[in-house]
N, C-alpha and C positions, 0 to 999 in steps of 0.2 A: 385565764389570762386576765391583767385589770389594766386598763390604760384609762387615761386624762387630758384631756385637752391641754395645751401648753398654755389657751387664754384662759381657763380657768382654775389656776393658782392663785387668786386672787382672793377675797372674802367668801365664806363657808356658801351662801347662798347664791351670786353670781357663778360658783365654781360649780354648783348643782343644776343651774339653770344652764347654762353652756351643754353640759356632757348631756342632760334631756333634749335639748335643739343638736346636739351632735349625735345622738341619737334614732331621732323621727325617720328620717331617711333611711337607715338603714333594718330596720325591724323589718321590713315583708321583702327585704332584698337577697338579704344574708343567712345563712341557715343559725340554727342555733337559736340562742335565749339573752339578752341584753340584759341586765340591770346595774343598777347603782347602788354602790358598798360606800361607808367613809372613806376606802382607801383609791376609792375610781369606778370606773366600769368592768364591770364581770361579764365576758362573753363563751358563754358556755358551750360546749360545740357536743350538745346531745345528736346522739341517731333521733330517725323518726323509725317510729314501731319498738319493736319488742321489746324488752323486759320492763324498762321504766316506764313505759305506757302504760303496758299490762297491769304492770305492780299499780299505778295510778289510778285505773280505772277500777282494779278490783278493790282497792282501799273507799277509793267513791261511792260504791254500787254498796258495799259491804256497810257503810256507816250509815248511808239512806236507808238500810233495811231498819235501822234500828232506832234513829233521830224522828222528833217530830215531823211532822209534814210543812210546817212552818221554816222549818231550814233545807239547806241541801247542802251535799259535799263537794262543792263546784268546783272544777280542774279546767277551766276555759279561761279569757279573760274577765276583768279585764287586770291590770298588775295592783301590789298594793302600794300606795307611797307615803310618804309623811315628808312633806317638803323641808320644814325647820331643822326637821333632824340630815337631812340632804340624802335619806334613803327610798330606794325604789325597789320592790323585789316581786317576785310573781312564782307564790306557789305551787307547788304540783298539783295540790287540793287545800283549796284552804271550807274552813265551815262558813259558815254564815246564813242569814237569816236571808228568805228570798228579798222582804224590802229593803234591805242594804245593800243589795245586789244590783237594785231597781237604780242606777247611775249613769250617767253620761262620762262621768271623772274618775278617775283611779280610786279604788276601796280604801275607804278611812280602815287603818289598823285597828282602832279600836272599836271597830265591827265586827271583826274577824275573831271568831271562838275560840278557831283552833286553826294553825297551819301544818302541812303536811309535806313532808320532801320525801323522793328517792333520789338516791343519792344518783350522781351522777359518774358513769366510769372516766370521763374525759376531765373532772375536775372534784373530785370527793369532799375538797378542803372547803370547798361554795357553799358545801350541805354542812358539815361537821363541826365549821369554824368559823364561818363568815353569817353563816342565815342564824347559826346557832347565839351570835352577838346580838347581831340586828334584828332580828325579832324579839329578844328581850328590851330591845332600846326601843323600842319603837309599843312596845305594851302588847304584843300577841301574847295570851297567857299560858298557851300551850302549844308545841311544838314538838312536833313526830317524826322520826327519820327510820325508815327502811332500806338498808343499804344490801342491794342485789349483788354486789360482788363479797357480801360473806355469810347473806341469811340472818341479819342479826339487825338490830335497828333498837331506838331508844324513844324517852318518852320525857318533853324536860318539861317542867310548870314552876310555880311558886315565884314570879320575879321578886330578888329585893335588892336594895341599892350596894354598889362596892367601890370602893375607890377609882375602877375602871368603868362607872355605870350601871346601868342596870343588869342583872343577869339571872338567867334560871337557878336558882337554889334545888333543885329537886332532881333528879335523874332516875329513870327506873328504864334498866336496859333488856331485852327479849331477844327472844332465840325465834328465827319461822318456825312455827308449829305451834306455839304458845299462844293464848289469847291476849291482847293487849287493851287496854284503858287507855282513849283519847276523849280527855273531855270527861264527860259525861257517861262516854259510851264504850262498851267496849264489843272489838271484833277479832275473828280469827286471823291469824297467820297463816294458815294453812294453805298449802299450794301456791305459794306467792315463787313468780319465777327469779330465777338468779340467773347471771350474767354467765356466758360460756365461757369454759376456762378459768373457771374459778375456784 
């Protein structure tokens, strides 16, 4: 679901700065995941536990076995934002280096190595179509999506500019059970849970 303050229709950065102070308040109230798209606020109404967690932490644990010790694959906060561009977003697991992490303020993007999504059952279009924009706009250069409701997920890199902005040029899509390249690095699929009923 995305909604908008009705005060901030106004110019790109007062209308960003609003839906953050409309915001604050509600983040440790309301269940779910807040962020901010070009098109408003995305409020994501994940369960807490199983699959997407699981999927999250096995992706985390699985790419720390194999990255320098100098990064980690952190799936806590804090979110990542780029004010000019008026986005806010907070991966599942994004990479990064531990001193980039060492912050008081929201992760500069262009810190960020790699981000990571599973997809979410309550709102799939957040992970496939919205993060899939805005982290090319915003300069994350790699971008992973595991979606639990079909076992399947993809892998996009290469931004280059198109008349809609920037965008990943590159796609390479996986089956669970295949190994996949994130980054640098690659890890297994295997045993990654799916959504029930699926």
């Amino acid at each position: 679901m995305s909604i908008a303050p009705d005060n901030a229709r106004r110019d790109p950065h007062h209308r960003y700065r609003a839906m953050r102070e409309f915001l604050e308040p509600m983040d440790d109230t309301l269940p779910g995941k807040f962020e901010i798209t070009k098109e408003g606020i995305v409020h994501d109404m994940m369960s807490p536990g199983g699959p997407h967690e699981v999927t999250a932490a096995h992706i985390s644990r699985r790419l720390e076995k194999v990255m320098p010790d100098e990064l980690l694959a952190h799936n806590g906060t804090p979110d990542v934002e780029n004010e000019p561009e008026g986005i806010m977003r907070h991966p599942d697991v994004m990479v990064i280096a531990w001193t980039d992490l060492d912050t008081e303020a929201a992760i500069d993007p262009h810190d960020v190595i790699a981000a990571v999504e599973v997809v979410s059952r309550s709102n799939p279009d957040n992970d496939w179509v919205g993060k899939m924009r805005d982290y090319a706009l915003i300069g994350i250069p790699v971008y992973a999506i595991f979606d639990p409701r079909t076992g399947t997920g993809a892998v996009l890199t290469d931004i280059h500019p198109t008349p809609d902005g920037p965008r990943y040029a590159t796609r390479k899509d996986f089956v669970y059970g295949e190994d996949v390249t994130i980054a640098d690095w690659t890890i297994s699929t295997a045993n990654l849970p799916l959504y029930p009923n699926t």
